[in-house]
Residue, then its C-alpha position, 0 to 999 in steps of 0.5 A: x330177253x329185252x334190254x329193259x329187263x337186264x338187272x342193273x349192277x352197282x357201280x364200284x368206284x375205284x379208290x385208295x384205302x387208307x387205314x388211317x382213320x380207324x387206327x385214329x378211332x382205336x386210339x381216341x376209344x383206347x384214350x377215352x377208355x384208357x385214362x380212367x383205368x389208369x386214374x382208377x389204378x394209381x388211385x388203388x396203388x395209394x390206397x393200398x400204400x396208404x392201408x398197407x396192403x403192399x407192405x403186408x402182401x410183400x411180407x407175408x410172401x417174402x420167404x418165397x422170394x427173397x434170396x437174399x439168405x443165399x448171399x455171402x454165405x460161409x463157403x467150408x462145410x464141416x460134416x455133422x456125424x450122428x450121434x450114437x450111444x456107443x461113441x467114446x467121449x472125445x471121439x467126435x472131436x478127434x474126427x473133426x481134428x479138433x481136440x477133447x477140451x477135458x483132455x488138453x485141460x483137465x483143470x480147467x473150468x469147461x466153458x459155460x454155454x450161454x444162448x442169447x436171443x430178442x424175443x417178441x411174441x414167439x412163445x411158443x417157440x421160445x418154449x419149445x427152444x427152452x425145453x430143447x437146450x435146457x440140458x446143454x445150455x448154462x444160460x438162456x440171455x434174452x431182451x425185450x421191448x415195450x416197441x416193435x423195430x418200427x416204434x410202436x408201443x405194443x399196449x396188449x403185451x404180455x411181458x415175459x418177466x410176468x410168465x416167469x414170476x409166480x409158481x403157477x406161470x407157464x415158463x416158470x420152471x425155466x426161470x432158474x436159468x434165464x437172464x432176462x432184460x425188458x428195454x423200453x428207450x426204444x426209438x418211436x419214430x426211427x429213421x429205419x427199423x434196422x436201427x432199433x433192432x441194432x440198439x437192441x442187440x447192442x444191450x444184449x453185450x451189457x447183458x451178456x456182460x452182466x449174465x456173467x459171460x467169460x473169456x472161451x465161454x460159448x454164446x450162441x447168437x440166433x434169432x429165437x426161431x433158430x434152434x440149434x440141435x442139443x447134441x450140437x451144443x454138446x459137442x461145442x462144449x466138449x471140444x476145443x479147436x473149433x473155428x470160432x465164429x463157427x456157422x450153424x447151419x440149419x434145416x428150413x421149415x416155412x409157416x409149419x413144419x409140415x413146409x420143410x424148405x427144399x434149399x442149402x438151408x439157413x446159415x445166419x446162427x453161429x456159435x462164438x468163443x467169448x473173448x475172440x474174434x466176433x466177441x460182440x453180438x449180432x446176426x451178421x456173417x461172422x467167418x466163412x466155416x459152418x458146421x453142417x446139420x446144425x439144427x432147424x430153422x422155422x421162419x413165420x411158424x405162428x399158432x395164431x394169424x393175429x401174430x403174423x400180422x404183429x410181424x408183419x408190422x415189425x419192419x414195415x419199411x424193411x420189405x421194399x427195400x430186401x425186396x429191392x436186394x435180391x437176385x429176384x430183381x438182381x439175377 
């Protein structure tokens, strides 16, 4: 073949190649790109600050991550025997080592049972509490307020003095055995919700104090969603001996009782002798014996959505910081 008809093939010049002109590039796109998606993200993290979308999200699903129920819980379990017709009075306190207390003092007044508690808007469970411990329970002792813990004045409220005032009042067959205060010097402004929260559970000793409570009297302290069971109570008040403060500890329920919570279930409810150790009230630790089986306890179970916004707004600064406080950011 003639040379003029050979193809010309393309010269490659041998060079080094550097990557550093196109990482340049990437990083100049990703800064271009970068920083209104940042701007955009922060500026969505103050509205939702701002709105309360953070605070509400981390309340609504708090029982999903908050362990902080674990902690400093009482570590001496005491067996709970079911309760049959046929059992001798007396005989449940023997099993415990405990004694029968109309057999050690037969002259004795028994001990009232007085079951104190801050209500809010749980109606529905304050009634069904009612209902469950009417037959066991002498006195039902409850406060309260014009305010949530966080300060705001609740215009809409229904006070419960106005459901146990006439005949025809949803709660009014229960009014014989309700002591009831309504507080309204809560703070409007506190520096933390816990503080208002505290104020109340102070005035519930004036209370108590004027309910007519007595030394070796039985007060039972709970939250309102905390119900113990009636033959719990009952056997309380027939026996004698029983650590005191004693723990009940309570079968969880989350939203429903369709939810039942698969865990070591729920300490904080105790049962206290008046005049003794932890004679004051509150919601804290008070000794480290708990009697198993107790009764049920039923966190955020409301008929209506409108009421679990309400509580979402309670303790509105509170959230961040047990959100902080538990073995989610602390294992």
């Amino acid at each position: 073949m003639p040379e003029s008809y050979l193809p010309v093939l393309p010269i490659h010049r041998a060079h080094t190649y550097s990557g550093r002109p196109r990482i340049r590039r990437r990083l100049k796109h990703l800064l271009v790109l970068g920083l209104p998606i940042a701007f955009l993200f922060l500026w969505f993290i103050r509205i939702a600050a701002r709105d309360k979308w953070v605070r509400d999200f981390g309340y609504i699903t708090r029982p999903l991550w908050d362990m902080s129920a674990n902690k400093d819980r009482p570590q001496t379990i005491i067996p709970h025997y079911d309760v049959s017709e046929s059992i001798i009075p007396g005989e449940l306190c023997a099993l415990h080592s405990w004694s029968n207390s109309s057999s050690t003092t037969p002259h004795t007044t028994p001990p009232n049972v007085y079951d104190a508690f801050l209500y809010s808007i749980e109606l529905d469970l304050l009634e069904i509490r009612l209902h469950e411990l009417w037959d066991v329970v002498d006195t039902f002792v409850i406060i309260e307020a014009t305010r949530s813990f966080s300060g705001d004045l609740r215009h809409d409220m229904t006070p419960l003095s106005s459901l146990l005032a006439s005949p025809q009042a949803r709660l009014s067959w229960a009014g014989p055995k309700i002591k009831y205060e309504l507080v309204d010097d809560l703070s409007p402004s506190p520096r933390d919700p816990f503080d208002n929260e505290r104020h109340l559970r102070q005035r519930m000793d004036l209370l108590l104090s004027s309910a007519g409570v007595r030394p070796n009297d039985i007060v039972l302290m709970s939250d309102l969603d905390e119900i113990p069971t009636p033959h719990t109570i009952a056997l309380l008040k027939q026996c004698s001996g029983w650590p005191s403060p004693l723990h009940l500890r309570m079968k969880n329920y989350l939203y429903s009782f369709e939810f039942p919570v698969q865990d070591d279930g729920y300490w904080r409810p105790k049962a206290v002798r008046w005049g003794g150790p932890g004679s004051f009230y509150n919601h804290a630790k008070g000794g480290d014996v708990m009697l198993a089986n107790a009764g049920w306890h039923c966190s955020w179970c409301f008929r209506y959505i409108e009421d679990i916004q309400f509580k979402m707004t309670v303790r509105p600064n509170a959230t961040f910081f047990a959100f902080k406080s538990t073995h989610f950011l602390n294992p």
